[in-house]
Backbone as a chain_set.jsonl record, in Angstrom:
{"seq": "XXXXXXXXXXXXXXXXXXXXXXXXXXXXXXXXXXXXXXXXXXXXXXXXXXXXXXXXXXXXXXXXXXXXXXXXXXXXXXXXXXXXXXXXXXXXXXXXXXXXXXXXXXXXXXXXXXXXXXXXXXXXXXXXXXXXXXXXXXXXXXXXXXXXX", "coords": {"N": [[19.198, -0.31, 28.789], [19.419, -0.761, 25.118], [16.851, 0.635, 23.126], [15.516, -0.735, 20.458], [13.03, -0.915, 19.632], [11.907, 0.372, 16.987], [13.27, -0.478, 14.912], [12.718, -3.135, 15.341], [10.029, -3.774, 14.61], [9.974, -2.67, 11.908], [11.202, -4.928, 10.561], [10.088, -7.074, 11.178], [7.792, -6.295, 9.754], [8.515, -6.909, 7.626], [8.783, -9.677, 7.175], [10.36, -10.803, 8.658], [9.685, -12.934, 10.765], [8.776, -15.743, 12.858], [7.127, -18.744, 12.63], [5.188, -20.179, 15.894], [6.717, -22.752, 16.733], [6.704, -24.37, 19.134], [4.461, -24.509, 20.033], [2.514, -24.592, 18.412], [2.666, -27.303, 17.614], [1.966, -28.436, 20.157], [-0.771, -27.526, 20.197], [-1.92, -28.915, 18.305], [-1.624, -31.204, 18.795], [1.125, -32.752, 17.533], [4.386, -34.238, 16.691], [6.976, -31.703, 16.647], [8.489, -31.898, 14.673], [7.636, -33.554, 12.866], [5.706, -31.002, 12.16], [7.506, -29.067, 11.652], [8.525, -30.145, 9.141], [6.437, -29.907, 7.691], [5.414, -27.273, 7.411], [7.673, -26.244, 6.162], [7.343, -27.122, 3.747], [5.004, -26.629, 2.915], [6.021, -23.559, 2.525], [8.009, -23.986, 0.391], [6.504, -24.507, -1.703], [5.017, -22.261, -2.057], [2.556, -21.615, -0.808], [2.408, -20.472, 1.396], [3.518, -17.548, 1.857], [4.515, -15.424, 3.911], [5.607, -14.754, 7.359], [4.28, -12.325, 9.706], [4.425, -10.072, 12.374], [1.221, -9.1, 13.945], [0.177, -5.896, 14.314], [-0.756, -3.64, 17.292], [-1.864, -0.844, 15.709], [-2.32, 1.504, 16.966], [-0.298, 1.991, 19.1], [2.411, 2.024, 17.769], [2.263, 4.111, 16.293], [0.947, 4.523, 14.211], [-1.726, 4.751, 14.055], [-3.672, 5.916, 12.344], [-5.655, 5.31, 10.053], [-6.819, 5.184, 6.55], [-8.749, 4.01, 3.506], [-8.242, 4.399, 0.218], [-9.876, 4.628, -2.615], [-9.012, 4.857, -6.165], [-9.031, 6.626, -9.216], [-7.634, 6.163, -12.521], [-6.181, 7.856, -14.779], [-6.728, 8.356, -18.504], [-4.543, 7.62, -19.914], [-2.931, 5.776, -18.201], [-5.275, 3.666, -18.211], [-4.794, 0.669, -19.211], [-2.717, -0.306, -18.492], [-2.875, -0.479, -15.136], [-1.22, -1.782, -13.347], [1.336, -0.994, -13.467], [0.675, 1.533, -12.384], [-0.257, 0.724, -9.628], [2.154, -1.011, -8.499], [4.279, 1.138, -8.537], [3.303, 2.699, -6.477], [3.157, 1.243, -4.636], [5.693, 0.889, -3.422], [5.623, 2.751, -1.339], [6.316, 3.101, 2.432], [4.443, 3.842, 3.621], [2.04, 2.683, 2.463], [-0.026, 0.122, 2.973], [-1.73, -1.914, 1.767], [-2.216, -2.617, -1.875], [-4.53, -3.091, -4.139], [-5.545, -4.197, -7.625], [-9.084, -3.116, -8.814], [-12.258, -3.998, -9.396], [-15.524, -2.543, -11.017], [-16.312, 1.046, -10.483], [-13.572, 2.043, -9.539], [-10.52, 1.405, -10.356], [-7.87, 0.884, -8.873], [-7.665, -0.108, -5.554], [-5.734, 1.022, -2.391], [-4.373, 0.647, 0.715], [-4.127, 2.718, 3.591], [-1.375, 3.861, 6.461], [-0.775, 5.987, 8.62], [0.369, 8.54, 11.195], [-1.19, 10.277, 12.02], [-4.216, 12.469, 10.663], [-2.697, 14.598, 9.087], [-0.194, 13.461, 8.986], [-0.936, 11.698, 6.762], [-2.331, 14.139, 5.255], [0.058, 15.204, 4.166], [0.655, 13.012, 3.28], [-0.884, 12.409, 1.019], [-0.965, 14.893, -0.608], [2.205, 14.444, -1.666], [2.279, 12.146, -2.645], [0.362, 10.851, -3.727], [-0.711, 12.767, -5.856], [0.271, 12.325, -7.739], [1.172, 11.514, -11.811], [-0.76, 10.129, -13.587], [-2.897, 9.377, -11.846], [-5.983, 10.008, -11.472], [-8.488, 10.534, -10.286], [-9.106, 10.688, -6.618], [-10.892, 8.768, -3.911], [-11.28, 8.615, -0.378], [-11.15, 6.803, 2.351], [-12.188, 6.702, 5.67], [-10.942, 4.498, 7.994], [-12.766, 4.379, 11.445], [-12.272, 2.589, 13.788], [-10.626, -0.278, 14.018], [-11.967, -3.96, 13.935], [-11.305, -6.275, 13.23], [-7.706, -7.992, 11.774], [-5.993, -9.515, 9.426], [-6.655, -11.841, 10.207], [-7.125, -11.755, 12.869], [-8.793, -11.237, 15.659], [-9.249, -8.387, 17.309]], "CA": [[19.198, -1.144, 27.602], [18.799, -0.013, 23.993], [15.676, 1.072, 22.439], [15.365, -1.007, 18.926], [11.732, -1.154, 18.833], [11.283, 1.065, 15.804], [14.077, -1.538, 13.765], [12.079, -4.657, 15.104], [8.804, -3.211, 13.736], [10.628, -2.827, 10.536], [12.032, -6.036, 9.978], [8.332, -7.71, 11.154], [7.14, -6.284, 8.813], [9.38, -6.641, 5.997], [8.641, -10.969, 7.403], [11.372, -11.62, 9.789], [8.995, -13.51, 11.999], [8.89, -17.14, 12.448], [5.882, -19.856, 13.585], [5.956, -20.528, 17.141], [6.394, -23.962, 16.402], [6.243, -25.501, 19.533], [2.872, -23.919, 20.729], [1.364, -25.13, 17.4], [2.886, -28.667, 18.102], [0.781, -28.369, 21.104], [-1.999, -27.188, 19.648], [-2.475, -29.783, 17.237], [-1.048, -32.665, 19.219], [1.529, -33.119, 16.522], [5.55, -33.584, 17.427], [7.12, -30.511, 16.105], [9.822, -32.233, 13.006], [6.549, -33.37, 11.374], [5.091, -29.723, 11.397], [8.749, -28.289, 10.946], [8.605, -30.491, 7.823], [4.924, -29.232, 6.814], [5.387, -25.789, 7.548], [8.816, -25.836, 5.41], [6.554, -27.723, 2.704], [4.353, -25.576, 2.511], [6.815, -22.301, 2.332], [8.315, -24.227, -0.862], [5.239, -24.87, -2.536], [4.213, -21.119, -2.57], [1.336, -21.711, -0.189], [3.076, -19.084, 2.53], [4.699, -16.255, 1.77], [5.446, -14.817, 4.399], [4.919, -14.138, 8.09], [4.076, -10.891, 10.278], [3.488, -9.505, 13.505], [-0.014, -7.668, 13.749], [0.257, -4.709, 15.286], [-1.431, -2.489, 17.214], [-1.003, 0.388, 14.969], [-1.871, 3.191, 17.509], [0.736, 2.091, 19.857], [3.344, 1.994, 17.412], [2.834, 5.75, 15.774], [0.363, 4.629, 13.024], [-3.34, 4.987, 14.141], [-4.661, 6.406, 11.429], [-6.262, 3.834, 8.725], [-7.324, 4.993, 5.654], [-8.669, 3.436, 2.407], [-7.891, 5.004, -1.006], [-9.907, 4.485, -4.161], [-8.307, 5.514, -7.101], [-9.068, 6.065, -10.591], [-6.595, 6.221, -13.27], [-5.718, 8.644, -15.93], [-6.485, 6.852, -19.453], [-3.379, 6.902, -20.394], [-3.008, 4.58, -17.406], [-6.3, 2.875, -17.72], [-4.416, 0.191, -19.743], [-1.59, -0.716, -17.368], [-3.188, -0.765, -13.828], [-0.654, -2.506, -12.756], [2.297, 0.115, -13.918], [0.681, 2.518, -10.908], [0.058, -0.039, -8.692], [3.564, -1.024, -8.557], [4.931, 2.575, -8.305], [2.335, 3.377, -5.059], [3.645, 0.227, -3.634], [6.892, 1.479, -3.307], [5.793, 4.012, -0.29], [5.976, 2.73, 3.112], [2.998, 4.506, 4.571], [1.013, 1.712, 1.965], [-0.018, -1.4, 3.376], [-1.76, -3.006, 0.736], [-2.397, -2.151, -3.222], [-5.054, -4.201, -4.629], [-6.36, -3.824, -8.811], [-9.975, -3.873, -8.798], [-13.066, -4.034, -10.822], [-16.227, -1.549, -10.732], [-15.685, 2.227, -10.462], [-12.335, 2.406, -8.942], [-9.191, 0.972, -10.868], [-6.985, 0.467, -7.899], [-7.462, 0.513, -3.917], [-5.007, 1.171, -1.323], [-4.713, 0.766, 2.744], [-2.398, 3.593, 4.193], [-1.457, 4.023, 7.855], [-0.056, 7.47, 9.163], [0.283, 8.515, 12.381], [-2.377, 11.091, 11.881], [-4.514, 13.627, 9.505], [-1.903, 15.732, 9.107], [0.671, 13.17, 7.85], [-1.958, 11.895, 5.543], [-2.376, 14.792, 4.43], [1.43, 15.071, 2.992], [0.726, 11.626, 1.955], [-2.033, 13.127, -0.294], [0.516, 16.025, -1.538], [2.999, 14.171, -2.141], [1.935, 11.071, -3.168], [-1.495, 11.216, -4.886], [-1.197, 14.154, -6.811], [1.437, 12.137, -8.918], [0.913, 11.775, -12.787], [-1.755, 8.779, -13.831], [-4.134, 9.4, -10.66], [-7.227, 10.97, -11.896], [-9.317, 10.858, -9.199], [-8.791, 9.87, -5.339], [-11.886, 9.136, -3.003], [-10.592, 8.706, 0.697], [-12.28, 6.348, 3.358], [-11.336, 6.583, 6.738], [-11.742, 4.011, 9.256], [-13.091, 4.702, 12.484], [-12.069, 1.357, 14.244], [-10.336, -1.821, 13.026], [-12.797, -4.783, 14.735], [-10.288, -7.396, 13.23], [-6.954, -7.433, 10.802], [-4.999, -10.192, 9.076], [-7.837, -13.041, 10.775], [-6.855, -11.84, 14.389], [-9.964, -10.16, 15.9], [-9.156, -6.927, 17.97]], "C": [[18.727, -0.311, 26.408], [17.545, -0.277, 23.57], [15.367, 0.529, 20.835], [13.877, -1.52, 18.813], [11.27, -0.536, 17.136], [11.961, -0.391, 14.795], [13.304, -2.96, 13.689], [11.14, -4.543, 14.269], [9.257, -3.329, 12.466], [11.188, -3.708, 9.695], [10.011, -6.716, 10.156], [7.914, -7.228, 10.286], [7.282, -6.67, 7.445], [9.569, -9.04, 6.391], [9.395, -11.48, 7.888], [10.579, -11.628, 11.189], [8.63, -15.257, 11.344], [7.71, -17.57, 13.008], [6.306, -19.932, 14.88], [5.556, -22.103, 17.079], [5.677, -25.168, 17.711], [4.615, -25.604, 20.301], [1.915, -24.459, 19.655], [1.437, -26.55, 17.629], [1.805, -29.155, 19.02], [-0.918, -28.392, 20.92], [-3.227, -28.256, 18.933], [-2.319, -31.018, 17.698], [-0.032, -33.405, 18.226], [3.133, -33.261, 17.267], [6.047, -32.322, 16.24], [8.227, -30.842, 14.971], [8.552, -32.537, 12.629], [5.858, -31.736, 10.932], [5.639, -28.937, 11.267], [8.477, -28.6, 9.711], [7.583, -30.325, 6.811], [5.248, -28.056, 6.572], [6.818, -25.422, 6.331], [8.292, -26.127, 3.852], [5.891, -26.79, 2.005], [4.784, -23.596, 2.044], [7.328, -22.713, 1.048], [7.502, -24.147, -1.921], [4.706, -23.773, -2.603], [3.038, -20.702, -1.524], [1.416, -20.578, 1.237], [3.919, -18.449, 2.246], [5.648, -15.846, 2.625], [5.007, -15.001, 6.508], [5.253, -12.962, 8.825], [4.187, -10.714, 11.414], [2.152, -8.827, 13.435], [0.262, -7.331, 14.738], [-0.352, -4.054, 15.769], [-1.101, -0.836, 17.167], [-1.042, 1.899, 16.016], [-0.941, 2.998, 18.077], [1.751, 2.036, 19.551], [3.75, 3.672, 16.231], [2.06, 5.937, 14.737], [-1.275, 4.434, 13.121], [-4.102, 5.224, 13.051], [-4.419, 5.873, 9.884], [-6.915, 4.546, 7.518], [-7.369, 4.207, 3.874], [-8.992, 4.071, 1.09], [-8.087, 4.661, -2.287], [-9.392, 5.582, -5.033], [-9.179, 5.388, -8.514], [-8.032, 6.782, -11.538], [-6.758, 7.35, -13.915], [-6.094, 7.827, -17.289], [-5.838, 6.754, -20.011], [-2.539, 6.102, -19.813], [-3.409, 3.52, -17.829], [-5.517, 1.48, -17.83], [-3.272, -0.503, -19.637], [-1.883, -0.677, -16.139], [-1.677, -0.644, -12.943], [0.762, -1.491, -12.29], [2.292, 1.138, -11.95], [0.806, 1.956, -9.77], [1.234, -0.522, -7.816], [4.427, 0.052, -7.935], [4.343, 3.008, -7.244], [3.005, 1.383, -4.315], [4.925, -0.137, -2.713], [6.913, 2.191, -1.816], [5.45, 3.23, 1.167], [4.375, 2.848, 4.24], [1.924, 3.018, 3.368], [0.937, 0.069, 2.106], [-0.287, -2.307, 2.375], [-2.061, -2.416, -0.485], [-3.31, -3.103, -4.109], [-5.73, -3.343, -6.302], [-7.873, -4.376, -8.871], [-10.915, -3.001, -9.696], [-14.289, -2.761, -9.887], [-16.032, -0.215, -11.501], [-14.317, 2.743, -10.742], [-11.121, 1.632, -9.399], [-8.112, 0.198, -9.583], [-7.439, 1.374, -6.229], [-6.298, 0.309, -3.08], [-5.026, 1.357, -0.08], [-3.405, 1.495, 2.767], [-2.707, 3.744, 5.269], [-0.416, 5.391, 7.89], [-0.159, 7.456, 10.463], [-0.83, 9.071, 12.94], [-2.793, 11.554, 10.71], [-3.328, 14.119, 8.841], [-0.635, 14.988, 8.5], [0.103, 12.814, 6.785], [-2.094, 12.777, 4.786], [-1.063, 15.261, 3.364], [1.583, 14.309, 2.257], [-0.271, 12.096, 0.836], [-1.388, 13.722, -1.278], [1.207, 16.025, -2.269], [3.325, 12.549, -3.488], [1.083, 10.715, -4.533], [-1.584, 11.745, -5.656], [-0.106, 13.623, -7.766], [0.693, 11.588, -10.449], [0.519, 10.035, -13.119], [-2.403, 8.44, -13.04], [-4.615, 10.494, -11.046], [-8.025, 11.521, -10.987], [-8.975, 10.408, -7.921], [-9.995, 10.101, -4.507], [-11.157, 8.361, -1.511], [-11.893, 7.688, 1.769], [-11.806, 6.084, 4.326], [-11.497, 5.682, 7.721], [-11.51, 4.414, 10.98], [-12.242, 3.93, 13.933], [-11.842, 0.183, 13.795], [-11.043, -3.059, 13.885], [-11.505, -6.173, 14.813], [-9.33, -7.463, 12.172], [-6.316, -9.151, 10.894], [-5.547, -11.704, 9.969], [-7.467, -12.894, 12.235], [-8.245, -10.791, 14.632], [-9.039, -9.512, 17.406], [-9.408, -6.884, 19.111]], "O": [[17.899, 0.596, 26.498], [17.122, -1.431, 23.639], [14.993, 1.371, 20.019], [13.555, -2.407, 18.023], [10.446, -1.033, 16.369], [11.25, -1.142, 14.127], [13.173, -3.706, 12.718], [11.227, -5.112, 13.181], [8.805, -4.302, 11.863], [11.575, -3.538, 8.539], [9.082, -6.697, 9.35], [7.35, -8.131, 9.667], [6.506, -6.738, 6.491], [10.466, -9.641, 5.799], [9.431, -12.705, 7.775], [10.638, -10.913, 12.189], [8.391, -15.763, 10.247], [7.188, -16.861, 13.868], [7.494, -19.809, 15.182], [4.446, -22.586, 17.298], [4.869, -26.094, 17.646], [3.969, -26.487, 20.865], [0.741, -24.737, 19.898], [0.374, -27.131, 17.847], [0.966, -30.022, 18.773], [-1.854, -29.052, 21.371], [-4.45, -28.397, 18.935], [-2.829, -31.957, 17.087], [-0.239, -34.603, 18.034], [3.322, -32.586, 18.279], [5.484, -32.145, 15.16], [8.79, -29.89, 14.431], [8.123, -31.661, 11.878], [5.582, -31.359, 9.794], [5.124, -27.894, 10.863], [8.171, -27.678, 8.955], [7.655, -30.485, 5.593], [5.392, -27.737, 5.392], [6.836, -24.342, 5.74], [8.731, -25.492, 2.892], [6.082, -26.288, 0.898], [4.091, -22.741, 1.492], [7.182, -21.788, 0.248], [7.87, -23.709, -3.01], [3.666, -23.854, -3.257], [2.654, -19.534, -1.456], [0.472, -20.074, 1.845], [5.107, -18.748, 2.364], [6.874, -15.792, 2.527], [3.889, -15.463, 6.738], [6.386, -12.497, 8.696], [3.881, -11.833, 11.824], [2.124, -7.838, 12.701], [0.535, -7.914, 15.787], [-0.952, -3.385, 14.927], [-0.544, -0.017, 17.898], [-0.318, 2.894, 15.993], [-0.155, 3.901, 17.79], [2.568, 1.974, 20.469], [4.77, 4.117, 15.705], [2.079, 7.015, 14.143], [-1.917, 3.96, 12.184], [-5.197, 4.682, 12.899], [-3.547, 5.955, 9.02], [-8.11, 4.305, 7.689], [-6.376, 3.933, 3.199], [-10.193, 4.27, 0.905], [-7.188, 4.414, -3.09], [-9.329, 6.788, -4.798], [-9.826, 4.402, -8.867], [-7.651, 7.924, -11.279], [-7.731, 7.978, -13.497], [-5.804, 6.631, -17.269], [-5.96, 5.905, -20.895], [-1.56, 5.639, -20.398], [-2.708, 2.52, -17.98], [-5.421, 0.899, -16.75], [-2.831, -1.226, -20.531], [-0.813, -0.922, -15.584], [-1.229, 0.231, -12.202], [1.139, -1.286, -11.136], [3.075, 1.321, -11.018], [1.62, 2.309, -8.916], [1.239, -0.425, -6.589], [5.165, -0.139, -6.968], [4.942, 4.005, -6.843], [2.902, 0.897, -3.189], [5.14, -0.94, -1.806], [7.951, 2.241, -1.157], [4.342, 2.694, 1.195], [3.716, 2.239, 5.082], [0.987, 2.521, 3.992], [1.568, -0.846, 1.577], [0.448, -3.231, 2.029], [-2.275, -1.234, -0.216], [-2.711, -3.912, -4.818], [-6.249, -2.227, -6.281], [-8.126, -5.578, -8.951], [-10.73, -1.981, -10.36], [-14.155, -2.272, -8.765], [-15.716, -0.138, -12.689], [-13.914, 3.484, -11.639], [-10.638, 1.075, -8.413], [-7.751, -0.979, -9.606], [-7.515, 2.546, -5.862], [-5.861, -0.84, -3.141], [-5.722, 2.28, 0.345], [-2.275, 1.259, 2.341], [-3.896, 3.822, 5.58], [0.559, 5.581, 7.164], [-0.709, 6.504, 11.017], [-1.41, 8.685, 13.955], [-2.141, 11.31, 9.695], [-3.268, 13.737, 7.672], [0.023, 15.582, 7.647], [0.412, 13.397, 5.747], [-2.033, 12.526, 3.582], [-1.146, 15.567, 2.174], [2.152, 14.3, 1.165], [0.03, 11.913, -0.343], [-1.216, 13.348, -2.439], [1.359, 16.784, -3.226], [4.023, 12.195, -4.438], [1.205, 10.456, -5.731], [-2.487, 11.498, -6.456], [0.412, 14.414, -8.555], [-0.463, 11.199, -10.28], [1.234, 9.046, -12.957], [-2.768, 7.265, -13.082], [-4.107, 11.615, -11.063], [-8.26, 12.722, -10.857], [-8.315, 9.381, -8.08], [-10.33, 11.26, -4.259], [-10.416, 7.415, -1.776], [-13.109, 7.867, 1.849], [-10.916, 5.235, 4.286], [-12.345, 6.052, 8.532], [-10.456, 4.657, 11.568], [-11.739, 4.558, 14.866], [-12.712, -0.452, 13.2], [-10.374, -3.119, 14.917], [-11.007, -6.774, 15.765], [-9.87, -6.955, 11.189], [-6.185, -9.839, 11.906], [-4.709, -12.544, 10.295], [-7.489, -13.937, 12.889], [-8.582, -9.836, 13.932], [-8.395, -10.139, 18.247], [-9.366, -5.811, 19.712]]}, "num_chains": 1, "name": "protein.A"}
């Protein structure tokens, strides 16, 4: 049989994953057309975006977690958003958040290792309106996306 794990991964992520409706039905003691008709409710109304698989990233090629404060350039400072945007673009970046303090904008990237990280650094980072980059690596994820580990 063929091998399309890498493509499923890729679509899960990109939110081609559905509720398992009738396990929540269950769950809740509900029949499953009223919490078809919630759950669709609530996807109109904004209130769900999207959904995922969580993964566990070592077993799929991406072990290695780090988190990426940034600070701008100031001919950035004044658009955040501009870079944000443009680093959101790269698949290795999970999330891109604008925040207050020090650090202008943080980022979660997954690699497989150091060593692609480090191209992501290279290639990425060193682009024009990133001033500074401080790097934080985690050790161990305990729990992701409200699923504990």
């Amino acid at each position: 049989m063929k091998d399309i794990r890498p493509r499923l991964i890729e679509l899960f992520r990109k939110g081609y994953c559905t509720p398992q409706i009738a396990r929540i039905a269950r769950k809740l003691g509900a029949p499953s057309t009223t919490l078809h008709y919630n759950i669709k409710q609530m996807e109109k109304d904004g209130q769900v975006k999207a959904y995922k698989a969580v993964f566990d990233y070592k077993k799929i090629g991406e072990g290695f977690c780090t988190y990426v404060l940034i600070n701008l350039a100031p001919d950035e400072y004044g658009d955040p958003e501009r870079v944000a945007r443009h680093l959101a673009r790269f698949p290795q970046i999970e999330s891109v958040d604008i925040a207050t303090g020090d650090w202008e904008v943080v980022i979660k990237v997954r690699t497989k290792d150091i060593d692609q990280y480090y191209e992501f650094v290279r290639n990425v980072l060193s682009m024009k309106g990133i001033a500074k980059v401080k790097s934080l690596n985690s050790l161990k994820q305990i729990k992701t996306e409200f699923v504990e580990l």
